[in-house]
C-alpha positions in Angstrom: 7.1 -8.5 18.9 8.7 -8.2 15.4 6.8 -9.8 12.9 7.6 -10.1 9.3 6.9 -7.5 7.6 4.1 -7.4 5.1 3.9 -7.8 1.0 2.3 -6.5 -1.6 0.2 -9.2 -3.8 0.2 -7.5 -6.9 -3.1 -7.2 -8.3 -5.0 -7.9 -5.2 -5.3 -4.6 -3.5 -7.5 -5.9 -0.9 -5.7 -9.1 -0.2 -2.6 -6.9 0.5 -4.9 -4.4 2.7 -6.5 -7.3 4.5 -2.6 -9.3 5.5 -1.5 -5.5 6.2 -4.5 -5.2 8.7 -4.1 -8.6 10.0 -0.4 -7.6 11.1 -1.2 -4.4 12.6 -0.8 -3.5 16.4 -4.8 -2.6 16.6 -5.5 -5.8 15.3 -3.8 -7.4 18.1 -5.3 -6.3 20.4 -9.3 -5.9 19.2 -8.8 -9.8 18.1 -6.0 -11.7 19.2 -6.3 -10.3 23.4 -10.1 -10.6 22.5 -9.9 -14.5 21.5 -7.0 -15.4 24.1 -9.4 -13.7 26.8 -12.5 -15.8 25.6 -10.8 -18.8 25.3 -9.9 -18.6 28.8 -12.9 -17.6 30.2 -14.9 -20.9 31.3 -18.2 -18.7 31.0 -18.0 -18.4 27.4 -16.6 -21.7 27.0 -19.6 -23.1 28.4 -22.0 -21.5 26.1 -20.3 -23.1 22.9 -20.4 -26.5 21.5 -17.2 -28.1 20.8 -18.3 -27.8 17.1 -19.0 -24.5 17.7 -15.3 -23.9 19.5 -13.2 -26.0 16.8 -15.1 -23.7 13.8 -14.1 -20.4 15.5 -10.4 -21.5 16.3 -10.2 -22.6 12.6 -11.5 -19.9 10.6 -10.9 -16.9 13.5 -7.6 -17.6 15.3 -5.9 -20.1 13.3 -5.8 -18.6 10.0 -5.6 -15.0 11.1 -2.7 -16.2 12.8 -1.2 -17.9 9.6 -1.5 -14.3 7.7 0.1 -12.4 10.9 3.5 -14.6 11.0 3.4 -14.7 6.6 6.3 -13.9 5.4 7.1 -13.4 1.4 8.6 -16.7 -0.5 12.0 -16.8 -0.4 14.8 -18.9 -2.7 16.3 -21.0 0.1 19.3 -21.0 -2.1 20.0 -17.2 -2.2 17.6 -15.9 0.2 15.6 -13.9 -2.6 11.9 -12.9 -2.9 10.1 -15.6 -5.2 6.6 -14.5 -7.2 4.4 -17.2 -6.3 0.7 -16.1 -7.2 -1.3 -16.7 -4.7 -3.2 -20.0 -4.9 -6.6 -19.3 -5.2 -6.2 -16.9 -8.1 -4.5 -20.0 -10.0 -7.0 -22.2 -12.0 -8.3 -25.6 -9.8 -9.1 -28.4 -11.5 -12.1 -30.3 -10.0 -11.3 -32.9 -7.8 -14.6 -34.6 -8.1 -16.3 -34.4 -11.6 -19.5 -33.2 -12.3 -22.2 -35.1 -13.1 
């Protein structure tokens, strides 16, 4: 399958690495063929708690999927790459102040 193909976060080496990882064909198939087996097999189902199952489709498949299909930010208008720093490299303000 063609996916889109991967970006450079300037400044963020690792970040880059990790996306460029996420994307690659090995990955596919040492985690995505991994997880669609599991998640099929009513064995292992068994064993987990659906807290335990919603927690590993979350932070396993669902993210790693969001980084595989990523694309770079693009100007609907002309099509061209936008630099939009990553979000958690920008400065949060606290939702909830301390005490």
């Amino acid at each position: 399958c063609a996916l889109p193909p991967n970006w450079l976060a300037q400044g963020d080496e690792e970040y880059t690495q990790l996306v460029s990882d996420i994307k690659s064909h090995e990955t596919y198939h040492t985690h995505f063929e991994v997880w669609e087996s599991q998640y099929r097999d009513p064995r292992f189902l068994s064993k987990l708690t659906l807290g335990q199952f919603g927690s590993q489709v979350e932070l396993e498949l669902h993210d790693w999927l969001h980084m595989r299909w990523a694309s770079v930010a693009r100007d609907p208008a002309n099509g061209h790459v936008l630099d939009v720093p990553r979000l958690d490299r920008r400065p949060h303000r606290r939702l909830v102040p301390r005490p």
